[in-house]
Each structure stands twice: as C-alpha cells, then as structure tokens.
N, C-alpha and C positions, 0 to 999 in steps of 0.2 A: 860756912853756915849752910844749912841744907834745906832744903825746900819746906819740910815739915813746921820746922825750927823757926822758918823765916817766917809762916804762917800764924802758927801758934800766940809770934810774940808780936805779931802785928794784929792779933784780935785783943789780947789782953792788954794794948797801947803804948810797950814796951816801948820810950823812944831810943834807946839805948842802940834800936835796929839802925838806927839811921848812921849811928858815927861808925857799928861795925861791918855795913852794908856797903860805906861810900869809894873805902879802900878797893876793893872787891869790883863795887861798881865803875869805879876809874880806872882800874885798869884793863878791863871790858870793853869800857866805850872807848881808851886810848889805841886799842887794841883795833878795833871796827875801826875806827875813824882814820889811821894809818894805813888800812886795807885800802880805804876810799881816797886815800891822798890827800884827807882831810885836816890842817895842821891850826896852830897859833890860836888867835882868837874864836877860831868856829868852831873847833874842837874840844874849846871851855865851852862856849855857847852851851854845843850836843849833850856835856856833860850836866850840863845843870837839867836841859828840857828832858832829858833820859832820865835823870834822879823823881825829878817832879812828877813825871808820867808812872815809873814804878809807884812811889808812896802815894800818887792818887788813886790808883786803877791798879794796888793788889791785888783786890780781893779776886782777879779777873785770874789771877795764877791757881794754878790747879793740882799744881804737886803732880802734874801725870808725868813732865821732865823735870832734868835736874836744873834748880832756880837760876844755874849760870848759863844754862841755854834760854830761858824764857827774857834772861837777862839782855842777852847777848842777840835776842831777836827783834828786843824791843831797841836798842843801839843801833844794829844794821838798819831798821827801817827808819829811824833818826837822820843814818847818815846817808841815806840814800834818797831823804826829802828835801837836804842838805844839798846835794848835787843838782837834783830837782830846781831848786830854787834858784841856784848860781848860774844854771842853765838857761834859766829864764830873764834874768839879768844880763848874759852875755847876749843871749838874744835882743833882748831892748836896744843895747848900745849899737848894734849893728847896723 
C-alpha cells in the first residue's frame, strides 16, 4: 500500500486499512525490534503500542516519504523507549 493510498482510505474510514496495514506492519516492527534484541513478549507488546500509535496519529503522516519509512520510524522509536525502560529497571534492581 502506498502512502497516498493509505491516506485517502483512512479519511474516508476505510477499516479494511487496518487488516491490510497489520501484515506489513508486523513485519516492520519484527524487523526494528530484532535490530534492538528485542524478542517474545515485548516485541508483541511494540507491536500492538506501534499499531495504536499509527491509527491514532495518521493524519500526522504526510506522504512526503514512503508510508514504510514513516512506519518503520515510528517502530524504531517504540523500540528504543523499550530499551529505555528495561534500562531503567535494570537500574532499580542494582
């Protein structure tokens, strides 16, 4: 699907975006999140708060890159808040 495409059908409320968006979108964020050594349960977690954050805050996508990079940017900072946080927990325990 292409940025234009993904827009068009998410103003006219097309939810059809969402079953042929999720495939696409999962293997993006499995994609990020294997960069980040990210596995098992956190890595569903990313997937769902990535999904949530896209169908919330499309309309913030702007078509000026291609929708798998906007995609794929909004994943990495997912999983890098993800680290973030684990970090801060391994620090606690110390």
């Amino acid at each position: 699907m292409e940025g234009d495409e993904f827009l068009r059908r998410m103003r006219l409320g097309d939810a059809s975006v969402f079953d042929e968006l999720m495939p696409i979108l999962e293997k993006l964020v499995h994609g990020a999140c294997s960069s980040f050594r990210i596995f098992d349960q956190r890595r569903d977690d990313v997937v769902q708060d990535v999904a949530l954050k896209v169908f919330r805050q499309w309309k913030s996508y702007e078509s000026q890159s291609k929708l798998s990079t906007w995609l794929y940017a909004i994943a990495r900072n997912r999983c890098l808040d993800e680290l973030r946080q684990q970090n801060r927990m391994k620090n606690r325990t110390v």
